[in-house]
N, C-alpha and C positions, 0 to 999 in steps of 0.2 A: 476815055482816058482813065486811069487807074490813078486813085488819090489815098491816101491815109488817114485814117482819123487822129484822135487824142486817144485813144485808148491802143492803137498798133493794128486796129482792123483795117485792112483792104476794101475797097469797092471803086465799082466800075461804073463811068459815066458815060455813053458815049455822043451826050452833047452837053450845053451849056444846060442846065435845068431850067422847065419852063413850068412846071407843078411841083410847088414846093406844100409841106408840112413842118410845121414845126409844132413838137413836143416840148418847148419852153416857153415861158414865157419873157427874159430875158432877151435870147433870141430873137424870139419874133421881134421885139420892139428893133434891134439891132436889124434883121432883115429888111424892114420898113423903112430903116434910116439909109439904106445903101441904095433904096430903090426901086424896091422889088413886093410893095404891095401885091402889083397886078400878079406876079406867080405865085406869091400866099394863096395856095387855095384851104388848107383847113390848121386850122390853131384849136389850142385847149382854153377851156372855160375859163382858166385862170391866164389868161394874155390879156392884160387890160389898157396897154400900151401898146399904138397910139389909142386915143380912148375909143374911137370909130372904128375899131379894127375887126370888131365880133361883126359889127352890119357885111352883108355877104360876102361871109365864110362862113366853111361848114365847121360847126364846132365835132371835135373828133374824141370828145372826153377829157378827162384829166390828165395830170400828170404821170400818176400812175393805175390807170383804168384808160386803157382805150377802146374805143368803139371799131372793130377789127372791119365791119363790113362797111360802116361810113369812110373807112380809110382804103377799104380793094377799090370802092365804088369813084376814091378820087383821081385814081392811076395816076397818085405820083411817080414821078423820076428823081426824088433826092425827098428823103426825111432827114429831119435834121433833129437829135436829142442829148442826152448828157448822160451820164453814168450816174448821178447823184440822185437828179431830180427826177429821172424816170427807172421802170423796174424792168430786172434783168428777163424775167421769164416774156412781157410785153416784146423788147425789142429783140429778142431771140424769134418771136414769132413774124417780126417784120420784116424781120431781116430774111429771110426764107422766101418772100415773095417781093420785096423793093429792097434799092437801095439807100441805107442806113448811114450817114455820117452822125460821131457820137466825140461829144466835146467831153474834159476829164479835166476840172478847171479846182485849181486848188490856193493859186495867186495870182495876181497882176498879170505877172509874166507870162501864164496858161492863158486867160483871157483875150492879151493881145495876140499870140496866137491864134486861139480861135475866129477872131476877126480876119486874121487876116488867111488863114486857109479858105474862110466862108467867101470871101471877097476874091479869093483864084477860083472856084470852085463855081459861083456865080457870072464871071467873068466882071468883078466891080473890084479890082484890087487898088483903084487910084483911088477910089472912095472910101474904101475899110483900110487904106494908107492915112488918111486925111483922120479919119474919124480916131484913130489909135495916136496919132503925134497929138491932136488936140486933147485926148483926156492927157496924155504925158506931160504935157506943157502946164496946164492943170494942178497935178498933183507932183512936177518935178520938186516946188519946196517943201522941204519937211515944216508940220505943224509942232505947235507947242507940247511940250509934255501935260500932259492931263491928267497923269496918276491912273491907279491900279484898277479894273473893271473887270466885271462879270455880265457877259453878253445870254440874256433869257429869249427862246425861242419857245417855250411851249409853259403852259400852266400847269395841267393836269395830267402826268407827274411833272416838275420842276424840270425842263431840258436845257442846258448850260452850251455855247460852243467853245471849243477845246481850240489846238493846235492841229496845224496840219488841214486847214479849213479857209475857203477865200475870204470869210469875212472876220478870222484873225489877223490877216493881214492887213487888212483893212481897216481894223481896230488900231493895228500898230501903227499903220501912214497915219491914222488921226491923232495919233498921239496917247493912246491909252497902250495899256503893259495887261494885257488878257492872263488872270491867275491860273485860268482853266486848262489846267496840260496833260490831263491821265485819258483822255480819248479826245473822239473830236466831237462828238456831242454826247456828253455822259450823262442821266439824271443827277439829280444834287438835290439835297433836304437844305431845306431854311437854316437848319444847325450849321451845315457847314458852309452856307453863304454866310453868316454869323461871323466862326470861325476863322474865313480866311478873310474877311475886314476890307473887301477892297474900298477903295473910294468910291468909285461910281457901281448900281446896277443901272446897267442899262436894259429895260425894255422893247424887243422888236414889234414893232406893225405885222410883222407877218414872221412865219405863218398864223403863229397865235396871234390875233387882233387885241394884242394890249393895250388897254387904252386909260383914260386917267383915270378911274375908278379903279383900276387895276394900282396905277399910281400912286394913291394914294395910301389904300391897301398893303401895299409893302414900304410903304414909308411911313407908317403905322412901327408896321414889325419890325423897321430898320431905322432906328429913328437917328441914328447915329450916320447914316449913310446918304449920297446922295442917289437916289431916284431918279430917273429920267427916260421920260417915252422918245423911242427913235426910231427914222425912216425905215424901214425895213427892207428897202428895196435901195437905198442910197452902199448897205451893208452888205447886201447879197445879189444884187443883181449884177452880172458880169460883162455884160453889152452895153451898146452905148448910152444908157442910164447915167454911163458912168462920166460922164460930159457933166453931168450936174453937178457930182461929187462932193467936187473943191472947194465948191461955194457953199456947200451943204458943212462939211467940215469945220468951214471959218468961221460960220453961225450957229454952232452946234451952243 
């Protein structure tokens, strides 16, 4: 059967997949929730969801470094990656000898999506049904206004997320007003986090592992601002992580 991805690519299935890979780590937790450990055969070092997930599987590399002959040797029938988090020259080399499904997730909207292609594609579409209504139901109320923020992803240089990114939307369902609008992830100097005064920085967990030492550090240098270390994975993860969300939100 011939299916589409997120990105307008074609590929050809011609059964249900029964060796899967996935190049995400998002993903894979999403895979696992619909049922489908047992076809997991190899994930990336960074899949740490569910926490037992790395015990036999073959780890395949990173997100962008894969290990090309650990991945011929697993004769998948269906990879599964994303245009963001993995590199173009990588899945141009997969795609030549498997077939490639590549998620293109930019809000909500793409995300649910994605579940739910993954869930026909699997043949588990009552259960990537189930699992997309309950985060909806979840995040249907809008949260309180929070005030102005700047979303940090990296320390060394300063990496900011913009517009046009899932986890400004995500910023917005929570209630904050993201100042950062001239790319989607631009550098930024301390001067013009200064400059543009929001209320909150927020802090990611990942990829940069900021942590309170980090914390505190910039609330040194911002003493006027409020500070705050945040899930990393409640903001950027797009599968069903996202079941945690709401609650994460209302206790932020």
């Amino acid at each position: 059967m011939e299916y589409l991805d997120q990105m307008g690519r074609r590929i050809w299935l011609e059964q249900v997949p029964q060796r899967i890979i996935s190049l995400v780590p998002s993903q894979t937790e999403f895979l696992c929730d619909l049922g489908l450990e047992e076809q997991l055969v190899g994930i990336t070092k960074f899949c740490v969801h569910p926490k037992w997930i790395k015990k036999g599987k073959v780890i395949i590399g990173g997100t962008k470094n894969f290990n090309f002959d650990r991945i011929d040797a697993l004769k998948p029938d269906l990879i599964i990656g994303n245009k963001e988090e993995n590199y173009k020259e990588g899945i141009i080399r997969l795609s030549e000898k498997h077939p490639v499904w590549m998620s293109d997730i930019n809000d909500l909207g793409a995300a649910f999506e994605m579940m739910r292609q993954l869930g026909k594609i699997t043949d588990r579409q009552q259960h990537a049904e189930q699992i997309v209504s309950d985060i909806q139901l979840g995040l249907q109320d809008e949260f309180d206004h929070r005030g102005t923020a700047i979303y940090l992803i990296w320390q060394d240089p300063l990496i900011a997320v913009g517009k046009e990114t899932f986890i400004d939307d995500l910023l917005r369902r929570a209630g904050y007003v993201n100042l950062i609008s001239n790319d989607r992830y631009p550098e930024i100097t301390a001067g013009e986090i200064a400059s543009l005064k929001p209320d909150f920085l927020l802090l990611s967990s990942e990829p940069y592992p900021f942590s309170e030492k980090h914390r505190q550090a910039f609330q040194q240098t911002f003493s006027d601002l409020d500070v705050k270390l945040v899930d990393g994975e409640m903001f950027s993860w797009y599968g069903s992580r996202l079941l945690h969300t709401a609650h994460y939100f209302r206790n932020l």
